[in-house]
N, CA, C and O atoms as CSV, one atom per row, in Angstrom:
chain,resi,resn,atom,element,x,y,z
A,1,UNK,N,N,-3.233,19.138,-2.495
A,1,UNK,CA,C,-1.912,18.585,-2.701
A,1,UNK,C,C,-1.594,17.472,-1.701
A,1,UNK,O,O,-0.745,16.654,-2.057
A,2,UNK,N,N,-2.187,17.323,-0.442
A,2,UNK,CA,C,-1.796,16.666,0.795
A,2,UNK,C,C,-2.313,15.476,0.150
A,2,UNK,O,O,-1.433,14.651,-0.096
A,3,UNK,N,N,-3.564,15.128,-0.218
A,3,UNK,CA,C,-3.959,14.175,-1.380
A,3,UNK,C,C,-3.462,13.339,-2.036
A,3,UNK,O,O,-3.397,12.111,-2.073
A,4,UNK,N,N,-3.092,14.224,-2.590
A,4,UNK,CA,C,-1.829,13.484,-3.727
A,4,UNK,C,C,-0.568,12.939,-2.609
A,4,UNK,O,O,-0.460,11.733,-2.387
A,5,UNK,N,N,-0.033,13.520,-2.224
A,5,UNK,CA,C,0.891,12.890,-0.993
A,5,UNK,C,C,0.523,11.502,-0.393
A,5,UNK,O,O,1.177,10.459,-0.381
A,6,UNK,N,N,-0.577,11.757,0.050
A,6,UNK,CA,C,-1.125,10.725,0.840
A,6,UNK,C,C,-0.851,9.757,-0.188
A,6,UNK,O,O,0.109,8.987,-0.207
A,7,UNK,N,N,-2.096,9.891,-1.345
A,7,UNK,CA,C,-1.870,8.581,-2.308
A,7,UNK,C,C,-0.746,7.859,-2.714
A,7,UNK,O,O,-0.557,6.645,-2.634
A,8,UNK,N,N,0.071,8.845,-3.213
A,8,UNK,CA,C,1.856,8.146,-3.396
A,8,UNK,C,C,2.439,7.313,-2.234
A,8,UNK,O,O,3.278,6.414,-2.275
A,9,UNK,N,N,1.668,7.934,-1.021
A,9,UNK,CA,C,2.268,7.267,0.102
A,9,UNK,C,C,1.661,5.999,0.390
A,9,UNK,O,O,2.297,5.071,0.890
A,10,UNK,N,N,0.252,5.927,0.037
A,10,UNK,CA,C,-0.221,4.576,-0.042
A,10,UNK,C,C,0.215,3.914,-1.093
A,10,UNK,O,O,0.383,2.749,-0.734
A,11,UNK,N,N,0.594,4.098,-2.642
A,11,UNK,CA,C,1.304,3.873,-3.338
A,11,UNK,C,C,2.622,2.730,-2.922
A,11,UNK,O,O,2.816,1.538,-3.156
A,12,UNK,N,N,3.415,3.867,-2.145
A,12,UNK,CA,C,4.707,3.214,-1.748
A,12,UNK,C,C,4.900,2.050,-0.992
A,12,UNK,O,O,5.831,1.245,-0.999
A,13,UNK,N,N,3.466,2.110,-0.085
A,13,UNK,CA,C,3.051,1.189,0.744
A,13,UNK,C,C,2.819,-0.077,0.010
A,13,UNK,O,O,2.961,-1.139,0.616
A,14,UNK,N,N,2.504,-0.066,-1.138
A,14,UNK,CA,C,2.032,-1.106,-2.164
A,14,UNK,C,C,3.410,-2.165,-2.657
A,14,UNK,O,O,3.694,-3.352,-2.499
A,15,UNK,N,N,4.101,-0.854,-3.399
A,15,UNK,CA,C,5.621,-1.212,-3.167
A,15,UNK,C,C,6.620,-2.141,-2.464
A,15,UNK,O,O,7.409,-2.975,-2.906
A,16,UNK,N,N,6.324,-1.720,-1.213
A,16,UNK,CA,C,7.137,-2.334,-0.217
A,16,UNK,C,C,6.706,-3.581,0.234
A,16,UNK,O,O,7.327,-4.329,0.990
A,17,UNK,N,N,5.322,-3.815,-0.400
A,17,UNK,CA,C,4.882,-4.892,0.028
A,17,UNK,C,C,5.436,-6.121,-1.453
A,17,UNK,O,O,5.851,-7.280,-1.425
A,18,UNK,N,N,5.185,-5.190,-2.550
A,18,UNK,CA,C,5.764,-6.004,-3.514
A,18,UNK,C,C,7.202,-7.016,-3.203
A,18,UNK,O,O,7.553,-8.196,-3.227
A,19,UNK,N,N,7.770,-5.519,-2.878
A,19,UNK,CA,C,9.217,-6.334,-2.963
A,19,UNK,C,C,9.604,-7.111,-1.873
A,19,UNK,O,O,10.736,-7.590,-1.937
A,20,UNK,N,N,8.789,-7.399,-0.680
A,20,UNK,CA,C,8.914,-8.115,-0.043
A,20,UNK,C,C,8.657,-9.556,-0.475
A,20,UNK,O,O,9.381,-10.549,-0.395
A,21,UNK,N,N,7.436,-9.396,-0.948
A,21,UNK,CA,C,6.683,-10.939,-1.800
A,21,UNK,C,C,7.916,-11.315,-3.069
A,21,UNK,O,O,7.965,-12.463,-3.510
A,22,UNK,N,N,8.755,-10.372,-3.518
A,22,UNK,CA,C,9.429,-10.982,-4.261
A,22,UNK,C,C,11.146,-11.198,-3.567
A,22,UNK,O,O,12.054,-11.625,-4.280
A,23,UNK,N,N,11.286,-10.948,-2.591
A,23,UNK,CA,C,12.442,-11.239,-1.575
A,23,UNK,C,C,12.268,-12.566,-1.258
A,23,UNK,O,O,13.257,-13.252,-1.514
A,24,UNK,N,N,11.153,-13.259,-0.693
A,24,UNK,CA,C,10.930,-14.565,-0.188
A,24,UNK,C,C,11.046,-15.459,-1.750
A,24,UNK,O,O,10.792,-16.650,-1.575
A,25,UNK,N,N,11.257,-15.231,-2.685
A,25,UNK,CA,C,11.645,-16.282,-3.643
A,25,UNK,C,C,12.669,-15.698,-4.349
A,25,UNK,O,O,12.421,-15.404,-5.518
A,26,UNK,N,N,14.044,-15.403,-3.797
A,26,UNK,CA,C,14.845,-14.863,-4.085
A,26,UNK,C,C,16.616,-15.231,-3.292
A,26,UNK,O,O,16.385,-15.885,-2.275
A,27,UNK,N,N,17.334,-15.133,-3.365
A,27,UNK,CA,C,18.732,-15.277,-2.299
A,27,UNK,C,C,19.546,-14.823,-2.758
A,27,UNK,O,O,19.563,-14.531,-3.954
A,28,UNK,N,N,20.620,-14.588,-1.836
A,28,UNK,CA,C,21.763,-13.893,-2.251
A,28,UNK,C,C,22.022,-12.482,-2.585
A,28,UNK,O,O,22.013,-11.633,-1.693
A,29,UNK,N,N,22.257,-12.174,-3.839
A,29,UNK,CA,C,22.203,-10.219,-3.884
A,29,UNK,C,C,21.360,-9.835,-4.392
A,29,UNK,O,O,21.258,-8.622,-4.202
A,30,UNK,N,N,20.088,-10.513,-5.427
A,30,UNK,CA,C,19.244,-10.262,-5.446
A,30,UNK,C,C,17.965,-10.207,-3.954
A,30,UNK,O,O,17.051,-9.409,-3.742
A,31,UNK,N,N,18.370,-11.252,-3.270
A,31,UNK,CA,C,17.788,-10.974,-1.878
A,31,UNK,C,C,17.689,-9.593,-1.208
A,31,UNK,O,O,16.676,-9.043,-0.777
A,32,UNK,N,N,19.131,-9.092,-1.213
A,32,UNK,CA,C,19.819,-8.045,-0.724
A,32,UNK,C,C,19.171,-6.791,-1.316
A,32,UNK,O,O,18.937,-5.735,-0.729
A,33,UNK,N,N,18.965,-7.062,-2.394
A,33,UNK,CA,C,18.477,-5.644,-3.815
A,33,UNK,C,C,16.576,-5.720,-3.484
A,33,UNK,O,O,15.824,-4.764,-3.672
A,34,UNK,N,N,16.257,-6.727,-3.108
A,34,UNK,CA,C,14.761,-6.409,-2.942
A,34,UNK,C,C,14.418,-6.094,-1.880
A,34,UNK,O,O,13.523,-5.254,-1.800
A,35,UNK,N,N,15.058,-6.706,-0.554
A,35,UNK,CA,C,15.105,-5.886,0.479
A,35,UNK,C,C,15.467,-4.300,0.818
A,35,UNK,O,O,14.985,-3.623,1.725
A,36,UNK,N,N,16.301,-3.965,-0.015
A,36,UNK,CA,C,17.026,-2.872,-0.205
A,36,UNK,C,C,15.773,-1.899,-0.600
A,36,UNK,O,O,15.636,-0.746,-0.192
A,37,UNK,N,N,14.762,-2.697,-1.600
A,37,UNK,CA,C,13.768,-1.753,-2.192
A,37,UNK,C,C,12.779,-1.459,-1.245
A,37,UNK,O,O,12.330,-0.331,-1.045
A,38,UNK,N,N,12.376,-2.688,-0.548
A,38,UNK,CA,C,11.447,-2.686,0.897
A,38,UNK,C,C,11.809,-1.788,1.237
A,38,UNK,O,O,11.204,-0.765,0.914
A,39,UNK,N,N,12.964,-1.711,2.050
A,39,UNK,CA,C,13.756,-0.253,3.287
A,39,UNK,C,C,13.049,1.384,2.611
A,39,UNK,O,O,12.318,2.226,3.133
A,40,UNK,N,N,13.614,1.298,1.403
A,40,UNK,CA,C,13.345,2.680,0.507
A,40,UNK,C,C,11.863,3.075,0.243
A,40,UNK,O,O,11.276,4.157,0.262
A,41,UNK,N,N,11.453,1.717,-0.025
A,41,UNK,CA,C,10.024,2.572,-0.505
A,41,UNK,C,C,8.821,2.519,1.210
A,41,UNK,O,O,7.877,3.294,1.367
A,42,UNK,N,N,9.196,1.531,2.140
A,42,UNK,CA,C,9.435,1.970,3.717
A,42,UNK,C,C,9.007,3.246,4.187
A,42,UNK,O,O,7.957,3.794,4.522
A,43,UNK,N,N,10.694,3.614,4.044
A,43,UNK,CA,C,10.705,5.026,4.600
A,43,UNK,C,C,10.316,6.069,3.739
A,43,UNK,O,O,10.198,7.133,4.346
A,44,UNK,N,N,10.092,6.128,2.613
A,44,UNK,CA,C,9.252,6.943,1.936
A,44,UNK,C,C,8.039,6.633,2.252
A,44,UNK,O,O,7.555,7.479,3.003
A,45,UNK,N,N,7.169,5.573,1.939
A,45,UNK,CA,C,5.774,5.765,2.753
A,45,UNK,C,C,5.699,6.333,4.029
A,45,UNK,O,O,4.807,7.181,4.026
A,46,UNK,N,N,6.201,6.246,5.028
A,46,UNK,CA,C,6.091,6.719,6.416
A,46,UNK,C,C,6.157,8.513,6.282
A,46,UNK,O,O,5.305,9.280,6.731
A,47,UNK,N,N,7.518,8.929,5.476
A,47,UNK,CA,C,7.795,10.500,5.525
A,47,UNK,C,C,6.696,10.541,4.846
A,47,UNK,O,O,5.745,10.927,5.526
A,48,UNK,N,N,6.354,10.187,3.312
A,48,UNK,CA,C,5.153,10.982,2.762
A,48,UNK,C,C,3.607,10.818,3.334
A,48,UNK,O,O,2.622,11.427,2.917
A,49,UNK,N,N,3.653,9.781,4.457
A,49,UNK,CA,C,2.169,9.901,5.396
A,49,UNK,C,C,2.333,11.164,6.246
A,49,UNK,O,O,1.565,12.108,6.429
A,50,UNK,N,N,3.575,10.899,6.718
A,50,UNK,CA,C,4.129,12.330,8.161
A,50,UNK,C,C,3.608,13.595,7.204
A,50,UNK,O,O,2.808,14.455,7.574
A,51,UNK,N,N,4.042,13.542,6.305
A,51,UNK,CA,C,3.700,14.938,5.800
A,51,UNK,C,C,2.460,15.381,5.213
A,51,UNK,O,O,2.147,16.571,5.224
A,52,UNK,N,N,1.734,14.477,4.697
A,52,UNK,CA,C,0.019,14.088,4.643
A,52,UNK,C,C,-0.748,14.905,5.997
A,52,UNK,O,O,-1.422,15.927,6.127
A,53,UNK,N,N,-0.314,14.010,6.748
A,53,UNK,CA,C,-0.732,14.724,8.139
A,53,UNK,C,C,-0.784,15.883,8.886
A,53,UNK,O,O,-1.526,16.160,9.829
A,54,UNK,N,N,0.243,16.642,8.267
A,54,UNK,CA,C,0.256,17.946,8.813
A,54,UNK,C,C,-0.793,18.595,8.661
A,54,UNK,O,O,-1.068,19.428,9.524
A,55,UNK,N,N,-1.823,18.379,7.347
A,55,UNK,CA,C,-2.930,19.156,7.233
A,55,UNK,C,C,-4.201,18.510,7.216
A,55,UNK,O,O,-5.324,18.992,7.365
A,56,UNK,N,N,-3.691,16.869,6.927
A,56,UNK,CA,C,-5.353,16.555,6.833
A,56,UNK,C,C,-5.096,15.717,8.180
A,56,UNK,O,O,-3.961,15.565,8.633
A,57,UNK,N,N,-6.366,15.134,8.841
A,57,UNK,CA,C,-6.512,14.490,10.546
A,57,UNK,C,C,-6.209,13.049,10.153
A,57,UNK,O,O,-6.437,12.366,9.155
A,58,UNK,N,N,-5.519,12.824,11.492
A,58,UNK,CA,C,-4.467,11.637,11.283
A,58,UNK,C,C,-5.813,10.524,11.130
A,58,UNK,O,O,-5.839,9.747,10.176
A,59,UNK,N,N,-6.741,10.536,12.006
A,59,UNK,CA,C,-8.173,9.646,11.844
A,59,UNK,C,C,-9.115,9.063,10.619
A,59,UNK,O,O,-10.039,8.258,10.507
A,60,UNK,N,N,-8.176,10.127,9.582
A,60,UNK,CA,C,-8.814,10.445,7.852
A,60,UNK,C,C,-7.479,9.632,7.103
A,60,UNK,O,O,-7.466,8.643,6.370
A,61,UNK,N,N,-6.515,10.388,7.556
A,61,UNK,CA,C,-5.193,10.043,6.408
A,61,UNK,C,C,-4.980,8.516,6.923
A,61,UNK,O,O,-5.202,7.607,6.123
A,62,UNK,N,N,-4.513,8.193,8.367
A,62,UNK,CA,C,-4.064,6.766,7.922
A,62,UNK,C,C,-5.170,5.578,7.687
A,62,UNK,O,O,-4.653,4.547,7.257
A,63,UNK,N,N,-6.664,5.511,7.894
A,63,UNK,CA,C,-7.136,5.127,7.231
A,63,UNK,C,C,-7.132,4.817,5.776
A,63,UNK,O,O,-7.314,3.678,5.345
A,64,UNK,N,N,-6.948,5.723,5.129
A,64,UNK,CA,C,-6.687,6.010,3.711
A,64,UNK,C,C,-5.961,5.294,3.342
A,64,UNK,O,O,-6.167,4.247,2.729
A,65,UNK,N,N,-4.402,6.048,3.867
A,65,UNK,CA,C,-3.036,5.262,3.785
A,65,UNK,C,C,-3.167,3.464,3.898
A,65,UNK,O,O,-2.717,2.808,2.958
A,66,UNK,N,N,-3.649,2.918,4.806
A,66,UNK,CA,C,-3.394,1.613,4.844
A,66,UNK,C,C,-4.722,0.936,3.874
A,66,UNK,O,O,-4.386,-0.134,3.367
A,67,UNK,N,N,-5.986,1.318,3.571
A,67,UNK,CA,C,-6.794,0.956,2.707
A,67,UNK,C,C,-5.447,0.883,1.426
A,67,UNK,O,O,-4.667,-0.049,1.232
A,68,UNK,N,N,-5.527,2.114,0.748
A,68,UNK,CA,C,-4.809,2.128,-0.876
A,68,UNK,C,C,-3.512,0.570,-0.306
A,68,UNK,O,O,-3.515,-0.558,-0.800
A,69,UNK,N,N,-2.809,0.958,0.539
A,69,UNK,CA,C,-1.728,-0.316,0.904
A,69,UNK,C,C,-2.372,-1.789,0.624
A,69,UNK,O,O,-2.032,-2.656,-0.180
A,70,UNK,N,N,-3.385,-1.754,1.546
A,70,UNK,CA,C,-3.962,-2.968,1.351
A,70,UNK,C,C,-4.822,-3.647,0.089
A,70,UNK,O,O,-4.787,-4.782,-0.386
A,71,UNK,N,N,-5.593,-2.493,-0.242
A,71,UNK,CA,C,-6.112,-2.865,-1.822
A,71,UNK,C,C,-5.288,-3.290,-2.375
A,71,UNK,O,O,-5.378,-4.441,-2.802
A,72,UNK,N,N,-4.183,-2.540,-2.578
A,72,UNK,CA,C,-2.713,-2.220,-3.680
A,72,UNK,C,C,-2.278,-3.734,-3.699
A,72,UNK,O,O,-2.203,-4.407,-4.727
A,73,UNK,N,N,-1.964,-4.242,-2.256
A,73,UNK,CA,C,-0.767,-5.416,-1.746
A,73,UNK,C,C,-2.237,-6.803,-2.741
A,73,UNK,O,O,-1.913,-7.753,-3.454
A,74,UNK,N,N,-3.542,-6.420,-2.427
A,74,UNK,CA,C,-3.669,-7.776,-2.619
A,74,UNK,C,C,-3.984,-7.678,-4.114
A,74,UNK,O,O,-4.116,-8.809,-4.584
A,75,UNK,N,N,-4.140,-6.751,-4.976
A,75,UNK,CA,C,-4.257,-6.656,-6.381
A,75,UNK,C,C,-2.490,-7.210,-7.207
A,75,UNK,O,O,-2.124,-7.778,-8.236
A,76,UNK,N,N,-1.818,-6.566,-5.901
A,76,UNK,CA,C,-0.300,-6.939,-6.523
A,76,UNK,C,C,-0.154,-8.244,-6.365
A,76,UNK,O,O,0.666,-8.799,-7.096
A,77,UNK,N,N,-1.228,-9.394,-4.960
A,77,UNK,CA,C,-0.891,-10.701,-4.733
A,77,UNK,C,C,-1.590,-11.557,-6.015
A,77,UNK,O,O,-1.163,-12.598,-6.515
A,78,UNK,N,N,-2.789,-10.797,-6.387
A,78,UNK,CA,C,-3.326,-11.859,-7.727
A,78,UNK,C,C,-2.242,-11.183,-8.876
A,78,UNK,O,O,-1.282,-11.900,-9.154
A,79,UNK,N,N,-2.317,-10.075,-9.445
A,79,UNK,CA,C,-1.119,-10.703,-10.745
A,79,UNK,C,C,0.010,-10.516,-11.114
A,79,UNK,O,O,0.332,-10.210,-12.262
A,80,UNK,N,N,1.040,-10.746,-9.804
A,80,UNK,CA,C,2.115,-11.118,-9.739
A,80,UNK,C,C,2.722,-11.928,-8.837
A,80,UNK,O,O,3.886,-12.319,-8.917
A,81,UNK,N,N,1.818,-12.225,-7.839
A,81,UNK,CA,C,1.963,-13.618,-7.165
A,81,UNK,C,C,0.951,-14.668,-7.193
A,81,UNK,O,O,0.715,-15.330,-6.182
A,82,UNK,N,N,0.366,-14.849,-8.250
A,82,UNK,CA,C,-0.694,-16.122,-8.639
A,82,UNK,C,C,-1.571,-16.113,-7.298
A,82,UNK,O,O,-2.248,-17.141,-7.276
A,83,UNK,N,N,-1.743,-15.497,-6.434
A,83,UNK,CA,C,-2.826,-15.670,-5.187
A,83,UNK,C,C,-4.403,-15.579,-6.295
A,83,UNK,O,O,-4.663,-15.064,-7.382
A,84,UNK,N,N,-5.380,-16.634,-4.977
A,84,UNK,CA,C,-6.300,-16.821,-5.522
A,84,UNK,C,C,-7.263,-15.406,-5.886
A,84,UNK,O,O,-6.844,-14.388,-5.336
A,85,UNK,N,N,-8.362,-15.256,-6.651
A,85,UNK,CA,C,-9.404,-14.418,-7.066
A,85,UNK,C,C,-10.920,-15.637,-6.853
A,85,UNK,O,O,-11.506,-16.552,-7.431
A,86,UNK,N,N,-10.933,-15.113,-6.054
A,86,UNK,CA,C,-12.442,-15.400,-5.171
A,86,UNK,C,C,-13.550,-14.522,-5.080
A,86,UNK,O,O,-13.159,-13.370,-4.890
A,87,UNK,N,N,-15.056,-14.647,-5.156
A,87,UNK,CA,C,-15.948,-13.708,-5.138
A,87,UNK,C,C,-15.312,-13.199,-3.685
A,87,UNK,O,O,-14.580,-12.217,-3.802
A,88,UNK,N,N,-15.464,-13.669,-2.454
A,88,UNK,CA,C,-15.415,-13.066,-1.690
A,88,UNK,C,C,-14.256,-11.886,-1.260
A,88,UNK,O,O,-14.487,-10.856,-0.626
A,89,UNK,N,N,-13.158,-12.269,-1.707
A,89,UNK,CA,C,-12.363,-11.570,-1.786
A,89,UNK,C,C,-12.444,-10.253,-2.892
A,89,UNK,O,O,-11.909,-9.301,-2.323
A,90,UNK,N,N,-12.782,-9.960,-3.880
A,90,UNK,CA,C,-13.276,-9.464,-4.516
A,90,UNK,C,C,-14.587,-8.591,-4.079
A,90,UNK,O,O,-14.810,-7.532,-4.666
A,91,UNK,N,N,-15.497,-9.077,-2.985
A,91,UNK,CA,C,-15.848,-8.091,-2.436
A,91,UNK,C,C,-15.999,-7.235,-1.796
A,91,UNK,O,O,-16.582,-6.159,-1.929
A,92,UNK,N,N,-15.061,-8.034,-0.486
A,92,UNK,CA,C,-14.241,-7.415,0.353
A,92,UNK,C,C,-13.432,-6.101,-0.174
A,92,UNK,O,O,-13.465,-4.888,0.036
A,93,UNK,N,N,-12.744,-6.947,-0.916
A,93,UNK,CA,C,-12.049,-5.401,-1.133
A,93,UNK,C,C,-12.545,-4.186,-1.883
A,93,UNK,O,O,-11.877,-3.151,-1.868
A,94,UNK,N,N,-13.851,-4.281,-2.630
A,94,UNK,CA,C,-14.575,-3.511,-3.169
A,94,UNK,C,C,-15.077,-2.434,-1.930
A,94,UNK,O,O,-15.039,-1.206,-1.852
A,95,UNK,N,N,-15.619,-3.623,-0.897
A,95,UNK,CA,C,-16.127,-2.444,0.088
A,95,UNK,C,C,-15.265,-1.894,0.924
A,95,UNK,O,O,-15.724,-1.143,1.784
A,96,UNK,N,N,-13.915,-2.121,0.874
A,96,UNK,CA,C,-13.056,-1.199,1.550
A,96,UNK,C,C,-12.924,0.244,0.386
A,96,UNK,O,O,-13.147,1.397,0.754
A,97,UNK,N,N,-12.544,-0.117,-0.958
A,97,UNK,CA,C,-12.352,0.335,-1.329
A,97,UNK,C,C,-13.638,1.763,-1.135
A,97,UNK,O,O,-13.370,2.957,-1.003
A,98,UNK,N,N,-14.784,1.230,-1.169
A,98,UNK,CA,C,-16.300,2.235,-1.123
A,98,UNK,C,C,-16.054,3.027,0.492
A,98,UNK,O,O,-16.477,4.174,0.640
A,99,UNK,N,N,-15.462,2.424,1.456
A,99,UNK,CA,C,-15.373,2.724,2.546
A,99,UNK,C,C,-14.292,4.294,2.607
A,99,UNK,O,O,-14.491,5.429,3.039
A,100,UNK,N,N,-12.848,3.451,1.771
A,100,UNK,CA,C,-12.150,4.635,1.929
A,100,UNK,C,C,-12.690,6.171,0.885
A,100,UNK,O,O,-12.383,7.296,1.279
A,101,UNK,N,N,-13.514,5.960,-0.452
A,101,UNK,CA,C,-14.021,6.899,-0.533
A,101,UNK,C,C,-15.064,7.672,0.192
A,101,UNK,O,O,-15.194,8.850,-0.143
A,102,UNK,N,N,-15.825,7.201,1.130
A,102,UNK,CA,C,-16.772,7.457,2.238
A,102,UNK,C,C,-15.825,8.558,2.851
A,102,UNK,O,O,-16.157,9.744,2.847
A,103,UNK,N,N,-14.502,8.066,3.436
A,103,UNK,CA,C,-13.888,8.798,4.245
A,103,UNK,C,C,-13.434,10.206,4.130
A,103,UNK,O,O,-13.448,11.087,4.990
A,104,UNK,N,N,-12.775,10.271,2.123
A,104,UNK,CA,C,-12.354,11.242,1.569
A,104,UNK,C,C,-13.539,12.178,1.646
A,104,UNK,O,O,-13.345,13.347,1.980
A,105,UNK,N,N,-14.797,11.726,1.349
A,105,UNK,CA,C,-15.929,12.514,1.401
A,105,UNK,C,C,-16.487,13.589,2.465
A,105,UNK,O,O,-16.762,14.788,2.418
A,106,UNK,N,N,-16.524,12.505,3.520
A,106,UNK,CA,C,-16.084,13.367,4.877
A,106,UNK,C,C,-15.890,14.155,5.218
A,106,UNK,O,O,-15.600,14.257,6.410
């Protein structure tokens, strides 16, 4: 179950990164409303890592946690913020991705 926690929490992490990327082309109360989403999905990533942790080792989980974040943020930067798709980038993140299953394995 801590698993599943974790993931949502890297999840949320994904999130917050979204709505940040969509705050910077934004003003006013929509500014206000995407920031608003940052804060929330924030502090939900953080509580649902805290609680990840209680059972699995912090050396395992936030690894994890910031891999899924980071995969997440740059899959969310190619198709919904037009960022480039490059071999290299593309492999990069493949081998994080191989890395953080290495870890789960563990």
């Amino acid at each position: 179950m801590n698993w599943i926690i974790l993931i949502i929490a890297g999840l949320c992490e994904v999130g917050f990164t979204f709505c940040l990327g969509k705050a910077k082309s934004v003003d006013g109360l929509a500014w206000w409303l995407w920031i608003g989403g940052f804060v929330l999905f924030s502090i939900l990533s953080m509580t649902l890592l805290a609680k990840a942790t209680q059972s699995l080792p912090v050396g395992t989980a936030y690894p994890v946690w910031t891999g899924i974040g980071a995969v997440g943020t740059v899959l969310v930067g190619i198709f919904f913020f037009n960022e480039p798709t490059t071999f290299w980038r593309l492999f990069f993140i493949t081998t994080l991705i191989i890395s953080i299953v290495g870890l789960k394995m563990l």
